[in-house]
C-alpha positions as CSV (number, residue, x, y, z in Angstrom):
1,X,18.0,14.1,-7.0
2,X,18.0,16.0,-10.2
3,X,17.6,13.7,-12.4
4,X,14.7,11.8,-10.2
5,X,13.0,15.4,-9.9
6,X,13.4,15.9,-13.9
7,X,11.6,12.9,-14.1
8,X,8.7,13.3,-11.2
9,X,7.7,16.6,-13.3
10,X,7.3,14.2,-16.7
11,X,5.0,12.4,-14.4
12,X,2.9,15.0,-14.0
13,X,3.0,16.3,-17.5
14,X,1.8,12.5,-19.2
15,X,-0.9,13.1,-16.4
16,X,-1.7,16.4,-18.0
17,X,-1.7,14.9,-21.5
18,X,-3.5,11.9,-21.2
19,X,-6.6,12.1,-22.5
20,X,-8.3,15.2,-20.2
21,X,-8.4,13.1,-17.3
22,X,-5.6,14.1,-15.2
23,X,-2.9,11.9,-13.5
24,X,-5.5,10.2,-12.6
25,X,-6.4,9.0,-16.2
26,X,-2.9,6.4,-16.3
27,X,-3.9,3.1,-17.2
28,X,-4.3,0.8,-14.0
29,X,-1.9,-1.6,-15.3
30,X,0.4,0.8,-15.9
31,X,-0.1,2.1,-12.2
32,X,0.1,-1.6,-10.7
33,X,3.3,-2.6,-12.5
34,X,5.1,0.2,-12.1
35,X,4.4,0.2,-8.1
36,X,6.2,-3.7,-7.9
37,X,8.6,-2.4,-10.1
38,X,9.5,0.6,-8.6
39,X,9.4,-1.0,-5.0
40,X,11.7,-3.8,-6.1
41,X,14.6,-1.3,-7.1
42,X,14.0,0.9,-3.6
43,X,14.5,-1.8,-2.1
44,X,17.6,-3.0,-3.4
45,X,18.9,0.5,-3.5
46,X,22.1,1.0,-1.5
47,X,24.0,4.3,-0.8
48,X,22.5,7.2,1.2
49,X,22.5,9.5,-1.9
50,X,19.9,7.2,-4.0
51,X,18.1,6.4,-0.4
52,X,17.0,9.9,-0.2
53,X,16.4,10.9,-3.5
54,X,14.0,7.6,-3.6
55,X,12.2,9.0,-0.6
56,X,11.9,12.2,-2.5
57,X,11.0,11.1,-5.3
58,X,7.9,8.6,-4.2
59,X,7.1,11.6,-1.7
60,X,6.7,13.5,-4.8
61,X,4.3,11.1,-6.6
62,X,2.1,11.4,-3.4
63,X,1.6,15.1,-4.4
64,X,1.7,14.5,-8.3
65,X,-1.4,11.9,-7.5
66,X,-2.7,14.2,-5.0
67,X,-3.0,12.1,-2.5
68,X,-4.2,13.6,1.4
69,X,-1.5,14.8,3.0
70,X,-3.3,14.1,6.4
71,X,-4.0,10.3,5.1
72,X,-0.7,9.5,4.1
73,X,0.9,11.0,7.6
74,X,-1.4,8.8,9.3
75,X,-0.8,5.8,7.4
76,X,3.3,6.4,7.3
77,X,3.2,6.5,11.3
78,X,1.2,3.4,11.6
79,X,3.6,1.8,9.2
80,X,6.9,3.2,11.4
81,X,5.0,2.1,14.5
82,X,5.5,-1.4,13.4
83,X,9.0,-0.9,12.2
84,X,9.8,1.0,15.4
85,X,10.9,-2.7,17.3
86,X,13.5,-2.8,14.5
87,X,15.2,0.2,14.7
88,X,15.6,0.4,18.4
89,X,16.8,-3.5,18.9
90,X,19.2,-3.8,15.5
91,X,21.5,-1.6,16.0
92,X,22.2,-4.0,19.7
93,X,22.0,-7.4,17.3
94,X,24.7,-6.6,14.5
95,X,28.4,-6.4,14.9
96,X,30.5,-3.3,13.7
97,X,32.3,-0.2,15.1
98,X,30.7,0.8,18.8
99,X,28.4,3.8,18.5
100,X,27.6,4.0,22.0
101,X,26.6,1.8,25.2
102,X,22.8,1.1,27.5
103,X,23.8,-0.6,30.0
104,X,25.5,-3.9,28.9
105,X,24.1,-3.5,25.3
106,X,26.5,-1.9,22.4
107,X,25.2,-0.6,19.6
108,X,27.0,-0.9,15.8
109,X,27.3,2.2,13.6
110,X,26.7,-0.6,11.3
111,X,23.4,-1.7,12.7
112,X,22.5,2.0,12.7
113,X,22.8,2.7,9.3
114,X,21.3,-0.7,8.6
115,X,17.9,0.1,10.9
116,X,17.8,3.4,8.8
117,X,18.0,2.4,6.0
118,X,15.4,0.0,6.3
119,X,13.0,2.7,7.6
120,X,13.6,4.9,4.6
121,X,13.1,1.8,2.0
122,X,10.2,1.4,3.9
123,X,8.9,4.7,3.9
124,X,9.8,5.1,0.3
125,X,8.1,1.8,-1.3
126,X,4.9,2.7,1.1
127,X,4.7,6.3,-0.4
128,X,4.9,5.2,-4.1
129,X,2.4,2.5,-3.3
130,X,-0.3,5.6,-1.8
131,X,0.6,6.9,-4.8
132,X,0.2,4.6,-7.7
133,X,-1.9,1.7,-5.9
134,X,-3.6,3.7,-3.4
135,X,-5.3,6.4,-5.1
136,X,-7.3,3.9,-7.5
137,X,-10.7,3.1,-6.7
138,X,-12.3,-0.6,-6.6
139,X,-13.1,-0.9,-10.0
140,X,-10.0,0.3,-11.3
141,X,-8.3,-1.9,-9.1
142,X,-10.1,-4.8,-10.7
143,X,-9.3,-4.1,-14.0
144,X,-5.9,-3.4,-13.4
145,X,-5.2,-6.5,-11.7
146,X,-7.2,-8.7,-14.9
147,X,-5.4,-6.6,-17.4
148,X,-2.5,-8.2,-15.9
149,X,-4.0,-11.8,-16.4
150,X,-4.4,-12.2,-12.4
151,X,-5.9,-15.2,-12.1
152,X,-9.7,-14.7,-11.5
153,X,-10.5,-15.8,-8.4
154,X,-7.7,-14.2,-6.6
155,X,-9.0,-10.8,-8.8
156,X,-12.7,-11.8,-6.9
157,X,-11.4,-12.0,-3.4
158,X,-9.6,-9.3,-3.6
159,X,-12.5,-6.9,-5.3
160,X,-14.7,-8.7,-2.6
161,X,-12.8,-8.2,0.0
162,X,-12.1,-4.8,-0.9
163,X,-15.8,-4.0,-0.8
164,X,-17.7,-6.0,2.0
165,X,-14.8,-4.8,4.5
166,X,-16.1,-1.9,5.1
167,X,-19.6,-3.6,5.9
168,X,-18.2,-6.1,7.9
169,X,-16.7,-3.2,10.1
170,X,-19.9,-1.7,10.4
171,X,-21.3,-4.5,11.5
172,X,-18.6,-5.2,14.0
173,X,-19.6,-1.6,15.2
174,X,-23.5,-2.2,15.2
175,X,-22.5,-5.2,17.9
176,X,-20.1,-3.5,19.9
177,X,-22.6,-0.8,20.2
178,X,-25.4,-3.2,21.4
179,X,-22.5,-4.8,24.1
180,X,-22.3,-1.1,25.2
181,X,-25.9,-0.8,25.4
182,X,-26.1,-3.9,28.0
183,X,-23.6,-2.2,30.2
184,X,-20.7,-3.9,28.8
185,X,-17.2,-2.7,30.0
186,X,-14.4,-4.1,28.9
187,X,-12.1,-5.4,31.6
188,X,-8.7,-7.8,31.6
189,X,-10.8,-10.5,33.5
190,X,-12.6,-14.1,31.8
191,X,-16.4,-12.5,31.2
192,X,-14.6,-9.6,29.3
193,X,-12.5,-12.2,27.4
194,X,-15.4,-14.5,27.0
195,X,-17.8,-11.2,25.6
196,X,-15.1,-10.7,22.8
197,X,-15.1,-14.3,22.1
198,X,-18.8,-14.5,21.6
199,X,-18.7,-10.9,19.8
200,X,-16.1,-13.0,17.3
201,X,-18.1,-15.6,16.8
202,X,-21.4,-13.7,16.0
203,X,-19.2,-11.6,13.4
204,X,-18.1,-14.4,11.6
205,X,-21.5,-15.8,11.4
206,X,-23.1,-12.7,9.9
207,X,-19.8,-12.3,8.0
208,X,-20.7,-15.9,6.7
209,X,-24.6,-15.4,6.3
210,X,-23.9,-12.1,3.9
211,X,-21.3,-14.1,2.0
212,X,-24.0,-16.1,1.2
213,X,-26.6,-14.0,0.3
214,X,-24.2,-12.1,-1.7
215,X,-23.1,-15.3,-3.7
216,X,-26.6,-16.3,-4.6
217,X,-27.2,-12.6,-6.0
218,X,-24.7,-12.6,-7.7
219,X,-25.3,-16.2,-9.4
220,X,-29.4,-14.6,-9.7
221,X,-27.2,-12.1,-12.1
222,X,-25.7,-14.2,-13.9
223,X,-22.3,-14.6,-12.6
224,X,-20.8,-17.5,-13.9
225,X,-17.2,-17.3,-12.2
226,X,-16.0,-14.3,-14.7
227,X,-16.3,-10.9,-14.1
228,X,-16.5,-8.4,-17.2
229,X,-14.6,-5.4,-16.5
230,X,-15.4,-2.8,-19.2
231,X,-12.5,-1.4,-20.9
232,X,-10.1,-3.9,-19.3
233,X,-8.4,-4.3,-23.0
234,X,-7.9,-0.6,-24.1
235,X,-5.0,0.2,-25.2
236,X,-2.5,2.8,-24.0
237,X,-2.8,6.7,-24.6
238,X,0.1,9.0,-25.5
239,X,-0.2,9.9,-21.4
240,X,0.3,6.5,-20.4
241,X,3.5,6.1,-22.7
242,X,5.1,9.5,-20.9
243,X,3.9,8.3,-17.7
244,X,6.1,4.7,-18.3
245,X,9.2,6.9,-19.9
246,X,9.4,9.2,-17.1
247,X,9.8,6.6,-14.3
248,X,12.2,4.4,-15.9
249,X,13.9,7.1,-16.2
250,X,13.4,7.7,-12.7
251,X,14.7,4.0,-11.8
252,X,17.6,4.2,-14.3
253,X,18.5,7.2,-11.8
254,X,18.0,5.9,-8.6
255,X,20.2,3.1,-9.8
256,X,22.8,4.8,-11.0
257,X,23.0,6.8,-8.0
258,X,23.4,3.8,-6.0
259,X,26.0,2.6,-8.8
260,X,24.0,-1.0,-9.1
């Protein structure tokens, strides 16, 4: 863990040097490549040693990045809520040394260790994608993704998506609202069932009526299939070359802790 720690606090310092913009100020690319990257050694990580000091480590690029502590809590239980099926029911599916009985189910100390594990990898590649990925905004997320010669239209639905979710959800809300307002109550019978069908429907439409008007604005602009994000071929700073040395050298640790 030292050596991972050493390395979390170079983070932070190529954050304080780059530029006068903070942590905040790393290149996009940078950010994005080193999230995949990073995720792809957690998750071959083996060895409880290296496990926890790569759930350390990306829990201390969540504070280095400054991300809400509140937000990421939240987001980390709705993750393990999912993973939750897996940890209860694999320790029952995979053979090994008896750990103890329910009822005519055994559980493996094998399967255990296995269902932890994958809740830690889990936990670990989500904190260090808050982190990196999570913390940029739209924009940066754009030019991030075309620095990285994305092809352009998934770099459009993905900006798009990004910013017209928000707008569909409000108008998701605006018609639940008006259902509300007719003395709707939602019941496990057919007219419920039918009222969430039609509320569907009518979202999709309005969904596909703003696509258009948003597509014909944008052509009335000038699009032409090619966004220009400004500044998308800068080169690195000084920061952003710290920033890259310190977490290889925080992979190179983790993986020599798990003796890969």
């Amino acid at each position: 863990m030292g050596r991972a720690g050493t390395a979390t606090e170079g983070v932070a310092a190529a954050g304080a040097g780059n530029g006068g913009g903070g942590i905040s100020a790393i290149d996009a690319r940078l950010r994005i490549a080193a999230a995949l990257i990073l995720a792809i050694v957690i998750v071959a990580l083996r060895g409880w040693p290296a496990l926890i000091a790569a759930l350390g480590f990306a829990a201390a690029l969540t504070a280095v990045f400054r991300c809400p502590w509140r937000t990421t809590l939240r987001r980390l239980l709705a993750i393990d809520s999912i993973l939750v099926l897996v940890v209860l029911t694999l320790p029952f599916s995979e053979p090994g040394v008896p750990l103890f009985s329910a009822g005519p189910l055994t559980a493996s100390r094998e399967g255990a260790e296995r269902a932890l594990a994958i809740l830690l990898k889990a936990n670990a590649v989500a904190l260090v994608m808050f982190a990196l990925i999570g913390t940029l905004d739209v924009v940066g997320l754009g030019r991030g993704l075309a620095g990285l010669r994305l092809p352009p239209p998934l770099v459009h639905l993905l900006l798009l998506v990004a910013r017209y979710v928000e707008v569909i959800g409000q108008e998701r809300r605006r018609l639940r609202q008006a259902m509300t307002a007719r003395a709707f109550r939602p019941r496990s019978d057919g007219r419920s069932w039918q009222a969430f069908g039609w509320l569907l429907g009518m979202l999709l439409v309005r969904a596909f009526a703003r696509a258009e008007r948003v597509s014909g604005a944008m052509r009335c602009r000038g699009f032409r299939g090619q966004l220009d994000f400004a500044g998308e071929a800068a080169g690195l700073t000084r920061g952003d070359g710290l920033f890259a040395a310190a977490l290889v050298i925080a992979a190179l640790s983790l993986i020599g802790l798990a003796g890969l």
